[in-house]
Each structure stands twice: as C-alpha cells, then as structure tokens.
C-alpha positions in Angstrom: -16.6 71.0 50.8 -14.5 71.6 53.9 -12.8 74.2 52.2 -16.7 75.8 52.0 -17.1 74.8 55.4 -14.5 77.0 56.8 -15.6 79.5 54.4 -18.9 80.0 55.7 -17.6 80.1 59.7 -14.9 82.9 58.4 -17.7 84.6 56.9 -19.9 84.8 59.8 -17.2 85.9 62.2 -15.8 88.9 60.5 -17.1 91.0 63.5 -18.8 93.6 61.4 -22.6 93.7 60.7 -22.0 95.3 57.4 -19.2 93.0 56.3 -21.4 90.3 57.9 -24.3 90.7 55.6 -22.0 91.1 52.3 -20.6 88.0 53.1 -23.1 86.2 53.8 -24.6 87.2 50.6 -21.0 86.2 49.1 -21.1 82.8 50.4 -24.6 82.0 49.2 -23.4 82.4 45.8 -21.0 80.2 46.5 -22.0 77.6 48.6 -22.8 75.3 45.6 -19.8 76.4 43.6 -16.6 74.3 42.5 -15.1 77.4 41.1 -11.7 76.5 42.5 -10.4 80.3 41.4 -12.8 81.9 43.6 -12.9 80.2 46.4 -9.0 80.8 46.7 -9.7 84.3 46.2 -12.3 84.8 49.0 -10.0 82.7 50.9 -6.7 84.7 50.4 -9.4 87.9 51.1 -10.3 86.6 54.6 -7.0 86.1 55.6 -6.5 90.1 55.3 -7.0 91.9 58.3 -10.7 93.1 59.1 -10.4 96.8 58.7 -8.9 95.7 55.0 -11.6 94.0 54.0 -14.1 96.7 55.4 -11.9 99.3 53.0 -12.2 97.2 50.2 -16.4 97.7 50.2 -17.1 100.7 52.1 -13.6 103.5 51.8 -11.2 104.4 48.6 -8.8 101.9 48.3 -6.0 101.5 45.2 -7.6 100.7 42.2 -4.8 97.9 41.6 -6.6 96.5 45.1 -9.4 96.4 44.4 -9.1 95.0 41.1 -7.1 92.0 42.4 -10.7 90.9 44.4 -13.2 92.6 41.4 -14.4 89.0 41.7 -15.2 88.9 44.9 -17.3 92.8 45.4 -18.9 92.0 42.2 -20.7 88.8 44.0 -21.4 91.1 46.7 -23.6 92.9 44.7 
C-alpha cells in the first residue's frame, strides 16, 4: 500500500495536464491492484524523465519502447 501511496503522489506531480489526466486514469485502475508486475512497471516508468514519459503517449517513439510499457498505455486507455 505504500508502494500505491507514492504511486498516486508521483502521478499527480508529473507537471503536465495531459500526462496528469492519463495518470490519474492509470492509477485508478490500479489503486486496488496487487499486481506486483505492474506496479514495478509504472514505477520504473515514473522514474524516466518527464518529456520521456510525455513521448511515450503523445510523439513516435521506438517500437521496442514502447512495447516494454504496452502495459502501462494500454491502462491509459
């Protein structure tokens, strides 16, 4: 849960209204989850750098990167 917890703050602070809404819609899907796998991987996606994670939803990025966080834009969806 404290793992969630920090989660949800990192989620909220990204500093981007349209990243803001994704993951907040992300985190809801979440919240309740104990899917250890995922939570890693939305962890190890916020520690990228910001303009990263905006590439990763809104610009072309590598098809090997974005399949290595397919889990993650699928819940944004």
């Amino acid at each position: 849960q404290d793992r969630l917890k920090k989660i949800k703050y990192r989620c909220q602070t990204l500093g981007i209204k349209e990243l803001d809404v994704i993951f907040l819609k992300i985190y809801q899907k979440i919240e309740n989850s104990e899917d250890l796998e995922i939570i890693k991987l939305l962890e190890n996606l916020l520690d990228k750098e910001t303009q990263y994670i905006f590439d990763l939803f809104f610009n072309e990025v590598s098809e090997e990167e974005r399949n290595k966080f397919i889990k993650i834009i699928e819940l944004s969806k």
